[in-house]
Residue frames relative to the residue before (quaternion, step in Angstrom):
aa qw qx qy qz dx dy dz
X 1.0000 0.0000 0.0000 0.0000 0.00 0.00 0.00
X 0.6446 0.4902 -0.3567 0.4657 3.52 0.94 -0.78
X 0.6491 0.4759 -0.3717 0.4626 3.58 0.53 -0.65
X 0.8075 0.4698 -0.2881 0.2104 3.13 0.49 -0.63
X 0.5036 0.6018 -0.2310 0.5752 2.64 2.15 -0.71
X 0.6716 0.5505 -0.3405 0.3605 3.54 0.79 0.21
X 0.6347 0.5147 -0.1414 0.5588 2.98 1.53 -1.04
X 0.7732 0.1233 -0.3033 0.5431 3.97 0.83 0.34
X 0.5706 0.4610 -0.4316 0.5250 3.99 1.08 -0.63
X 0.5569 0.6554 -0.2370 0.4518 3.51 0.52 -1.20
X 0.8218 0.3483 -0.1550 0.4235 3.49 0.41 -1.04
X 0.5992 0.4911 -0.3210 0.5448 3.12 1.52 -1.27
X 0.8039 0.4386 -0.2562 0.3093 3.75 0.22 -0.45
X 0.3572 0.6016 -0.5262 0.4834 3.53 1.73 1.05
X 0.7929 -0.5397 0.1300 0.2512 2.54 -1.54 1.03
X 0.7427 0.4491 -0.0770 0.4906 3.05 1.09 -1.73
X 0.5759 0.4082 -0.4752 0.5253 3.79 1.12 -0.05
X 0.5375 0.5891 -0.4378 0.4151 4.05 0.63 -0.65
X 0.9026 0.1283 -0.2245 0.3441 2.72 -0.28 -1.75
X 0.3405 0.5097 -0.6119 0.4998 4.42 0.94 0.60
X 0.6829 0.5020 -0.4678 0.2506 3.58 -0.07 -1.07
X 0.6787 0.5208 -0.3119 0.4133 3.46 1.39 -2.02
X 0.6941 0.5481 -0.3055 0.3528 3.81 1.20 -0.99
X 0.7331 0.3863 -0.3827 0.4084 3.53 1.23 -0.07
X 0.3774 0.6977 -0.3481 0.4996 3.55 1.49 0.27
X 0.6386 0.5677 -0.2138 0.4735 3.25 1.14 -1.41
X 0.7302 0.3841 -0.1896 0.5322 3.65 0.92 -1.40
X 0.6212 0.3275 -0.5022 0.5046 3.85 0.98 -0.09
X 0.6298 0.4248 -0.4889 0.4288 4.00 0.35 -0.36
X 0.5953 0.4233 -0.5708 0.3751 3.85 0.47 0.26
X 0.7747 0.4280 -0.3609 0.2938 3.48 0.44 0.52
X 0.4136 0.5756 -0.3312 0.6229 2.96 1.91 0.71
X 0.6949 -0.3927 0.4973 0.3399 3.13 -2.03 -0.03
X 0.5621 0.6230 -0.3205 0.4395 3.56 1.54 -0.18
X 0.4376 0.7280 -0.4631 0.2533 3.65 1.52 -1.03
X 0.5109 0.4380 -0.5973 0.4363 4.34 0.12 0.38
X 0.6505 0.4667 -0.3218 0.5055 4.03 0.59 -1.38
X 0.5525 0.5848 -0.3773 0.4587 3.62 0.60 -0.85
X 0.6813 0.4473 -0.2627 0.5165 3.69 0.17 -1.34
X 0.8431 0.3375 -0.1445 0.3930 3.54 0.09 -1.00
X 0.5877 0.3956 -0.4334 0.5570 3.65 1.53 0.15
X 0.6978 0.3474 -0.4054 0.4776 3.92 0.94 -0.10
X 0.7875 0.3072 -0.4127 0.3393 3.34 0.64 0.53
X 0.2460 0.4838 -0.6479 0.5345 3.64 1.53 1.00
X 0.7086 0.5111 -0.3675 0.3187 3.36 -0.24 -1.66
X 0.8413 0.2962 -0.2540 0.3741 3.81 0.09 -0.59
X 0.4842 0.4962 -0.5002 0.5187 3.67 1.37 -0.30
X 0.5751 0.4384 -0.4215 0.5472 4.27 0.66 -1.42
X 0.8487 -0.0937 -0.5151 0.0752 3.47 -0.52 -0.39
X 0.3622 0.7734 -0.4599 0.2433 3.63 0.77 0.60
X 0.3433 0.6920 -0.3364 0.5386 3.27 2.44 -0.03
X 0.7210 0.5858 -0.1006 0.3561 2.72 0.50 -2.06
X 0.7056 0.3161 -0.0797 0.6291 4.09 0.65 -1.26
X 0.9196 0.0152 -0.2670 0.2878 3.53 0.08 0.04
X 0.4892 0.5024 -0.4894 0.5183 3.86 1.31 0.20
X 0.4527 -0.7736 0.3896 0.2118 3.03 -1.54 0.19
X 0.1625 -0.8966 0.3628 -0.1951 2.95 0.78 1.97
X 0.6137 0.4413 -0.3086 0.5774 3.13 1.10 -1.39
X 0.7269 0.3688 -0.4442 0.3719 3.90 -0.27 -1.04
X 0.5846 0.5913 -0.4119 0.3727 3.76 0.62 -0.70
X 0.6997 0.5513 -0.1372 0.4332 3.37 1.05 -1.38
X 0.6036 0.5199 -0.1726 0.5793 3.64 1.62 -1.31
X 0.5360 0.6122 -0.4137 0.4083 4.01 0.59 -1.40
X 0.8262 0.2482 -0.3236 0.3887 3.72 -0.56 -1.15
X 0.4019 0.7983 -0.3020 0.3317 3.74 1.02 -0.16
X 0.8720 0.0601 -0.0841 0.4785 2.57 0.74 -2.09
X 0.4017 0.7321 -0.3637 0.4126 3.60 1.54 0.45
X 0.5099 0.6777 -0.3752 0.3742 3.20 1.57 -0.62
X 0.8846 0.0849 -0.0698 0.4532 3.60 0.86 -0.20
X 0.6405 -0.6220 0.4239 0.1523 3.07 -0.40 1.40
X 0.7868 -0.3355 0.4883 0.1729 3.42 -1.60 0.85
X 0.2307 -0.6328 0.6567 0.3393 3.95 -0.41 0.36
X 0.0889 -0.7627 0.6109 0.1927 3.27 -1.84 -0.20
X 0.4316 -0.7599 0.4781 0.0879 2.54 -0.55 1.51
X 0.5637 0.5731 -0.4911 0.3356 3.64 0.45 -0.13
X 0.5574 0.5243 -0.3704 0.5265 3.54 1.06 0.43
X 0.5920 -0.6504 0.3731 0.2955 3.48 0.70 0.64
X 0.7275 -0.5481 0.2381 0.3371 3.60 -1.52 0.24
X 0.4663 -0.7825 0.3274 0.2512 3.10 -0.77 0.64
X 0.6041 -0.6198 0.3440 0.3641 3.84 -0.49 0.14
X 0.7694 -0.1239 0.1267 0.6137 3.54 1.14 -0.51
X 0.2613 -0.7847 0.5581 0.0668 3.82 -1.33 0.96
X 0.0489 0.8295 -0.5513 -0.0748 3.18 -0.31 0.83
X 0.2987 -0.7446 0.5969 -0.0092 3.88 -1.14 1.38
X 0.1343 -0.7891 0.5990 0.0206 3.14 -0.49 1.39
X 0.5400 -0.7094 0.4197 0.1705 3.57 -1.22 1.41
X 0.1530 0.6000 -0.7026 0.3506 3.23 -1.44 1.40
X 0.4586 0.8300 -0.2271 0.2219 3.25 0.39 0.10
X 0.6993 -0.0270 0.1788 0.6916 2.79 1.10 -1.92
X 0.3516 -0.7162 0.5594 0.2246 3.38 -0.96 0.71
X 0.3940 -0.7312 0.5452 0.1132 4.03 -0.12 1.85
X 0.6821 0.4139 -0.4239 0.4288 3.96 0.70 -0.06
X 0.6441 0.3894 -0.2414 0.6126 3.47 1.11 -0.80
X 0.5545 0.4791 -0.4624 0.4992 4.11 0.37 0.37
X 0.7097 0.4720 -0.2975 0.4302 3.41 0.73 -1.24
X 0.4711 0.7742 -0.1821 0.3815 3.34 1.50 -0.73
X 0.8801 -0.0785 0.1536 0.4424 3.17 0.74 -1.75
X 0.7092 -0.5586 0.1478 0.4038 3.02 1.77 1.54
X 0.7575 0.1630 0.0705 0.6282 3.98 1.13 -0.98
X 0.7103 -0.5958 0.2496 0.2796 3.32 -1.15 1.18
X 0.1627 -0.6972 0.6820 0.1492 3.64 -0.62 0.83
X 0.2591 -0.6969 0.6682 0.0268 3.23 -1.79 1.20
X 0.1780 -0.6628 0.7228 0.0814 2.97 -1.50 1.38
X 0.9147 -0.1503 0.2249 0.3004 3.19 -2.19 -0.69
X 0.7139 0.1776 -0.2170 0.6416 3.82 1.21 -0.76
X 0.0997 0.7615 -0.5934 0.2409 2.98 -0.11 1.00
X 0.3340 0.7383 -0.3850 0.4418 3.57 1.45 -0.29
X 0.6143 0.7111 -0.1347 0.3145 3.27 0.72 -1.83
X 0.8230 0.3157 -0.0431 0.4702 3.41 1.20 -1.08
X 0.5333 0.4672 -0.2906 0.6425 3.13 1.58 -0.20
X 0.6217 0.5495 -0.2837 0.4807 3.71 0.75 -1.06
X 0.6404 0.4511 -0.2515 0.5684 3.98 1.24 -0.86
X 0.7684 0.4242 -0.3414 0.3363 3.48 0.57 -0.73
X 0.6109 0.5031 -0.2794 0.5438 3.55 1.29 -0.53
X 0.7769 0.3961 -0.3260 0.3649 3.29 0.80 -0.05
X 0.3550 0.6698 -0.3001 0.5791 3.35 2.27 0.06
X 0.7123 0.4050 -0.2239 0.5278 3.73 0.87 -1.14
X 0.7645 0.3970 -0.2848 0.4205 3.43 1.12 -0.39
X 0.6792 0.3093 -0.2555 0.6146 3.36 1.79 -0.10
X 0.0270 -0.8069 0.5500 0.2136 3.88 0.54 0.78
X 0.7736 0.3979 -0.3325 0.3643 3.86 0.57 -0.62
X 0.3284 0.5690 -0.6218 0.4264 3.68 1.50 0.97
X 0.3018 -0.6325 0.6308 0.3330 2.81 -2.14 0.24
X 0.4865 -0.7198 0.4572 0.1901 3.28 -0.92 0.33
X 0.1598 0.9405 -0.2916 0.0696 4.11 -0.35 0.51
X 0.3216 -0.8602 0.3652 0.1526 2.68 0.90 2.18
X 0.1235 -0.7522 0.6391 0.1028 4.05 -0.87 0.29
X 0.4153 0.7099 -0.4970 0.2768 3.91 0.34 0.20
X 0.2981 0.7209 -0.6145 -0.1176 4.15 -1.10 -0.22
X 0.8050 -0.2916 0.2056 0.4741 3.60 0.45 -0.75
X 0.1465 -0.8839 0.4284 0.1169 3.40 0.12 1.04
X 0.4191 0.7553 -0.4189 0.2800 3.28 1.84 -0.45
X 0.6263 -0.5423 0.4546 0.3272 3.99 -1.35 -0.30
X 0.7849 -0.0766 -0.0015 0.6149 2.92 1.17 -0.54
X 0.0561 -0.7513 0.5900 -0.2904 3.33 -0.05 1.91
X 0.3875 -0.5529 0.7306 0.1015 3.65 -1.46 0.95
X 0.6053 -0.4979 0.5310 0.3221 3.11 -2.12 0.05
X 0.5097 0.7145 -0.3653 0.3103 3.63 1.19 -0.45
X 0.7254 0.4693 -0.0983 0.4938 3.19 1.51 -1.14
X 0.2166 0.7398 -0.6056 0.1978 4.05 0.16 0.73
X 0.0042 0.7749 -0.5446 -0.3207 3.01 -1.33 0.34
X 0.1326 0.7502 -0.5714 0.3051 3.13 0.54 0.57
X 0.5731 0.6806 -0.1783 0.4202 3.39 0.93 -1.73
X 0.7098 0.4146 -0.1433 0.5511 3.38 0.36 -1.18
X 0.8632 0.3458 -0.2053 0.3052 3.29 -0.15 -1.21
X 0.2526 0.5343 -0.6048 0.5338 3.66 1.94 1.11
X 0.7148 0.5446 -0.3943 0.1926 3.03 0.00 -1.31
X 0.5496 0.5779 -0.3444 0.4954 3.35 1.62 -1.38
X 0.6398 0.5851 -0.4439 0.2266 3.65 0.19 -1.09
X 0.8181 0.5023 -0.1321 0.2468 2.36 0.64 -2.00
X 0.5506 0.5620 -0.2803 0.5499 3.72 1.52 -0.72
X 0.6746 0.1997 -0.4574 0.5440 3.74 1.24 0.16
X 0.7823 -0.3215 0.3166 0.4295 3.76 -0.37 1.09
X 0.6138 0.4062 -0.5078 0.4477 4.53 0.62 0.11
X 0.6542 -0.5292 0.5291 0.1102 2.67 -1.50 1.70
X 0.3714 -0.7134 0.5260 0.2764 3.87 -0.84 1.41
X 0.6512 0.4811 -0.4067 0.4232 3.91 1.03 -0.58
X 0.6635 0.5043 -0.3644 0.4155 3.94 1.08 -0.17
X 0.6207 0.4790 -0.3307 0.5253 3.62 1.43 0.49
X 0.1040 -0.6857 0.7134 0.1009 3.40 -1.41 0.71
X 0.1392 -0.7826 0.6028 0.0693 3.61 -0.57 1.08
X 0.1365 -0.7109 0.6850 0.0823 3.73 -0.68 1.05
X 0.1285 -0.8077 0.5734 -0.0485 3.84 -0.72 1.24
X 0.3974 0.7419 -0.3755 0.3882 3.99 1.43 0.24
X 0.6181 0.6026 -0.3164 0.3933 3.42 1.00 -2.16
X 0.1021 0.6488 -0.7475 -0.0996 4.07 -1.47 0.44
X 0.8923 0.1087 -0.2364 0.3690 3.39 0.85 0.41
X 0.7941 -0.3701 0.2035 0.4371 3.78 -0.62 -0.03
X 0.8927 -0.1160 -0.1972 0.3883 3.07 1.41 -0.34
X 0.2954 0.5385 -0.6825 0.3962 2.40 0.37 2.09
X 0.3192 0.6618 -0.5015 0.4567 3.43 1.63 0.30
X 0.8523 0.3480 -0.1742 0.3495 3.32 0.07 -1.35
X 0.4403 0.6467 -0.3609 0.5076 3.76 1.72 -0.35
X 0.9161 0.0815 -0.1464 0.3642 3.27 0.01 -1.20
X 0.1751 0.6449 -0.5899 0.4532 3.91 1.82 0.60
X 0.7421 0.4656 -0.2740 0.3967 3.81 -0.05 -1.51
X 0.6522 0.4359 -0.3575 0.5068 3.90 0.70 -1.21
X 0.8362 0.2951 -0.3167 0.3368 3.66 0.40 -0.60
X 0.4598 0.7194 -0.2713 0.4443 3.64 1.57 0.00
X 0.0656 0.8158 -0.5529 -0.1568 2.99 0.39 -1.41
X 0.0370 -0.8374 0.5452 0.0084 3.41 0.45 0.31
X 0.1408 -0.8529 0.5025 0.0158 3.21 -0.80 0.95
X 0.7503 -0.4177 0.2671 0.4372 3.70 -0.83 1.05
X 0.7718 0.1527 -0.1503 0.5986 3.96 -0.37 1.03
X 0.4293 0.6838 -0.5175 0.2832 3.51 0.92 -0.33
X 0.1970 -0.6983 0.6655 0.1749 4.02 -0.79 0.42
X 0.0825 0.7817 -0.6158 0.0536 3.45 -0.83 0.59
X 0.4201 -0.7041 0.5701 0.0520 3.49 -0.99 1.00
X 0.1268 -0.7890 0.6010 0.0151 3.60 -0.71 1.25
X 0.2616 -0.8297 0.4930 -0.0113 3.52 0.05 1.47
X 0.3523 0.8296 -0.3739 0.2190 4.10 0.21 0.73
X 0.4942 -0.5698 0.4713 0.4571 3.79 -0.33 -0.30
X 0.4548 -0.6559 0.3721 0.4738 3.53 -0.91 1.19
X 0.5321 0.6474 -0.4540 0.3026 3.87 0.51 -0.93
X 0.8588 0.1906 -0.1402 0.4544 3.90 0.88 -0.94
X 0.3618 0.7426 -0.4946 0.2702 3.16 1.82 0.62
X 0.4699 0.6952 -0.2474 0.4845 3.76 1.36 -0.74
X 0.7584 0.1580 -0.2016 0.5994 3.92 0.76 -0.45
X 0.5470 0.4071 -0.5061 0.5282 4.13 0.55 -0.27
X 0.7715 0.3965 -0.4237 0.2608 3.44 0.07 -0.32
X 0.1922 0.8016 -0.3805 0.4193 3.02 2.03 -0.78
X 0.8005 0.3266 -0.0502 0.5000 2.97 -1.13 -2.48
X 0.7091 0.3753 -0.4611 0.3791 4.56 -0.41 -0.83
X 0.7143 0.4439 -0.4259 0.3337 3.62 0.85 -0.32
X 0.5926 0.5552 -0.3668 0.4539 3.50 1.37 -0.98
X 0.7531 0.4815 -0.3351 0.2979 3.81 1.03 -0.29
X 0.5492 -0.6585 0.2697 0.4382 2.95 2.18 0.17
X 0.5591 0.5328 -0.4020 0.4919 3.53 1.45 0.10
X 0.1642 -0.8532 0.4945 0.0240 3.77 -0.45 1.12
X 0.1436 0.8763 -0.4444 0.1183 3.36 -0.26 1.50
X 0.6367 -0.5108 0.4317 0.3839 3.77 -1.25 0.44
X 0.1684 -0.6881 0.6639 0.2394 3.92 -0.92 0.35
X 0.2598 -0.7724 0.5773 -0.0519 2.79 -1.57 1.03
X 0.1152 0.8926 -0.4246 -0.0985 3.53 1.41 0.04
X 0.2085 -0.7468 0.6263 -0.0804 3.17 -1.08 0.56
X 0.7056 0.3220 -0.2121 0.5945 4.01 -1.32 -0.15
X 0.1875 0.8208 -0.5371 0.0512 3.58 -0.19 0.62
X 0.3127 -0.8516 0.4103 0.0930 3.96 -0.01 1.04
X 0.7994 0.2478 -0.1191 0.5342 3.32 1.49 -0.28
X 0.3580 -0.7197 0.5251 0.2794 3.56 -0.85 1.23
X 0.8361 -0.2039 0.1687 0.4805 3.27 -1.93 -0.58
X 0.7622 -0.1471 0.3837 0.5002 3.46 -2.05 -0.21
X 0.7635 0.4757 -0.3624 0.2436 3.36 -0.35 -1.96
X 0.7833 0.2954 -0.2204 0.5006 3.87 0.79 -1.24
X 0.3065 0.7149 -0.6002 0.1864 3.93 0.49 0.59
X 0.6687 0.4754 -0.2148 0.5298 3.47 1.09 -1.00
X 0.3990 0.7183 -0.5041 0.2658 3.66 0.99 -0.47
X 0.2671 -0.6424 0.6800 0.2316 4.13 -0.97 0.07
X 0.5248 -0.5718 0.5863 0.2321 3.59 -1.35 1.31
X 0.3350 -0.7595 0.5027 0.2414 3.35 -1.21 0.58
X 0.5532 0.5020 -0.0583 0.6622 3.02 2.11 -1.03
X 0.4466 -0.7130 0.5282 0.1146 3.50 -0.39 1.55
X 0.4902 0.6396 -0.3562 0.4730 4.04 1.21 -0.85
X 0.9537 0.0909 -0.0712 0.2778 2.64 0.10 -1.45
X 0.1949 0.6761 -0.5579 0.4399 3.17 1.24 1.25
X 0.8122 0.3935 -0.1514 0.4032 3.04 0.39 -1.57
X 0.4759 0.6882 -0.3653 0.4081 3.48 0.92 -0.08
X 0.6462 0.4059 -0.1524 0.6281 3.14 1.25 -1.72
X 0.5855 0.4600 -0.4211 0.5180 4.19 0.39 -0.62
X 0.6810 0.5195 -0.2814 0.4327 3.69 0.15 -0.78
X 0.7652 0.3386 -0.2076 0.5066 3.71 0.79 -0.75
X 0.5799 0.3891 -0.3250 0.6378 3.41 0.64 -0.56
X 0.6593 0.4646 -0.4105 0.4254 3.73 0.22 0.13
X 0.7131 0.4243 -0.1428 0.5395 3.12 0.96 -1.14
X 0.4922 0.4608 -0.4545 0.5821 3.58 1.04 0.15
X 0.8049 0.4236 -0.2002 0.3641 3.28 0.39 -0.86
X 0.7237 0.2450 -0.3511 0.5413 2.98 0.90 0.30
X 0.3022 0.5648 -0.5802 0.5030 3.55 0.70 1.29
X 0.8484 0.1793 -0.3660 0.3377 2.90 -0.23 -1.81
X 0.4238 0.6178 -0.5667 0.3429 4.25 1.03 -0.24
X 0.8922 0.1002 -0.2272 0.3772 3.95 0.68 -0.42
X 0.3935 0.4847 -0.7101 0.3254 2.94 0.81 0.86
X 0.6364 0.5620 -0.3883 0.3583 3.93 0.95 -0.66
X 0.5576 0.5851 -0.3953 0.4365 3.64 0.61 -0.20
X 0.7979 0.3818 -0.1267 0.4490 3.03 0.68 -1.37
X 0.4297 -0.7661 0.2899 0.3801 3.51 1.42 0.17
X 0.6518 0.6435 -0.3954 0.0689 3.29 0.83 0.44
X 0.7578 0.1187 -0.3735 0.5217 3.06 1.80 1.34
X 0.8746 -0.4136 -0.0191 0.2525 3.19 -0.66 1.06
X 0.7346 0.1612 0.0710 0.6552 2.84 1.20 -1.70
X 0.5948 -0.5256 0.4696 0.3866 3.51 -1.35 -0.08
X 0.7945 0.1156 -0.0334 0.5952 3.34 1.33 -1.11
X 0.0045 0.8187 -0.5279 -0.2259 3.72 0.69 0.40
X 0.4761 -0.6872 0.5447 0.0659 3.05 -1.79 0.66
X 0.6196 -0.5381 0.3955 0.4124 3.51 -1.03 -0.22
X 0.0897 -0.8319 0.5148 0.1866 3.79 -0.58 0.21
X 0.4510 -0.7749 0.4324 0.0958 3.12 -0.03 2.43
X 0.6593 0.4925 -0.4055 0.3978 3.60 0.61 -1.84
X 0.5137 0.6806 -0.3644 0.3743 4.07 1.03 -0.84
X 0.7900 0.2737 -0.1514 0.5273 3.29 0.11 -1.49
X 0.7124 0.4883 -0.3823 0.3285 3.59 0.61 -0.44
X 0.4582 0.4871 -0.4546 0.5884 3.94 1.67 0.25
X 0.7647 0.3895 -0.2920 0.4222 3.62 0.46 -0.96
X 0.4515 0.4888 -0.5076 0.5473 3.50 0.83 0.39
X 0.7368 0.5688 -0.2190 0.2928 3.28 0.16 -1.35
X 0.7511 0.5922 -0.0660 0.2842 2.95 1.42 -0.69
């Protein structure tokens, strides 16, 4: 139920599907006895989204996200295993045209592979299958994104590809069932910074403690937060995701399946394992 309820409430309640939806209501009530509401839903609906696509809402909305977590540091030495959570490739368009199709995190997969070549005695542990509503077995990406590895220079026997996960947490459920992580184990949580703040969320509540690694970043320095989008897209693009993040991690927290609304880093943690 929860998945599903994400995949159409969830959807219906981004920005840019709402506030079209409220604007095409608006243009059928101008032909009713309703045509005053009409007027006034197509002109909220188009001033919000002209908010929405050109102020700089999304980055404001995206910023505390991806600040929420800090830079790995490497000066602590290699880790024991990487684990790369899918977004990457879109498994309906791959299945489509034979060879991975790249979306928006893509980052994610390049960011894993350079860090495979730089750890050769990590393992590596693709988490991705189909995030779509209605998806077949034909369609994984996991699947694909060997293929990606392997064509940058990672060995196909240094990868474990889990191809089940359709959301974040079942990413982080069945990463742990197939990991096992063991006591001292370092692991690396490969993800965009924007959804590093809920995977970590949902990997701690499964008991599977791991390093963030954010990646795909959507926002530049301080100076351009306030900046206006010149390109209405890609306002909304950024409003839409930071929205939709945000309204995950609001239900995965309700529903208790992670701790905090915004989880945080846990300094006193890293500051024994440093010490150590």
């Amino acid at each position: 139920m929860f998945f599903l309820l994400s995949k159409t409430l969830g959807i219906m309640l981004l920005p840019a599907n709402f506030l079209i939806g409220a604007g095409l209501i608006g243009a059928i009530l101008l032909a009713t006895r309703r045509a005053a509401l009409g007027r006034r839903l197509l002109m909220i609906s188009a001033v919000l989204l002209a908010i929405a696509g050109f102020s700089p809402l999304g980055k404001l909305l995206l910023y505390p996200l991806e600040q929420r977590f800090s830079p790995w540091d490497a000066s602590r030495g290699a880790p024991d295993g990487i684990i790369v959570l899918g977004g990457g490739i879109d498994p309906d368009l791959s299945a489509v045209h034979g060879r991975a199709a790249f979306i928006r995190a893509a980052d994610r997969i390049v960011a894993a592979a350079a860090l495979a070549r730089k750890y050769p005695n990590a393992s590596i542990l693709y988490s991705g299958g189909n995030a779509n509503l209605i998806a077949d077995d034909s369609a994984k990406e996991a699947d694909y994104a060997m293929s990606v590895l392997e064509s940058l220079g990672i060995a196909r026997e240094r990868v474990t590809m889990e191809r089940r996960s359709r959301n974040t947490q079942e990413n982080a459920e069945f990463s742990k069932a197939i990991a096992k992580p063991s006591d001292g184990e370092r692991w690396l949580l490969v993800t965009s910074a924007f959804h590093m703040p809920r995977s970590v969320g949902l990997f701690r509540k499964a008991g599977f403690a791991v390093e963030p690694y954010p990646v795909d970043w959507r926002v530049g320095s301080t100076a351009k937060l306030l900046n206006f989008s010149p390109l209405a897209v890609e306002g909304l693009e950024r409003t839409d995701t930071a929205v939709r993040e945000w309204i995950g991690l609001a239900a995965y927290w309700v529903t208790g399946k992670i701790d905090a609304l915004l989880p945080a880093p846990e300094p006193a943690v890293a500051t024994v394992r440093q010490s150590g």
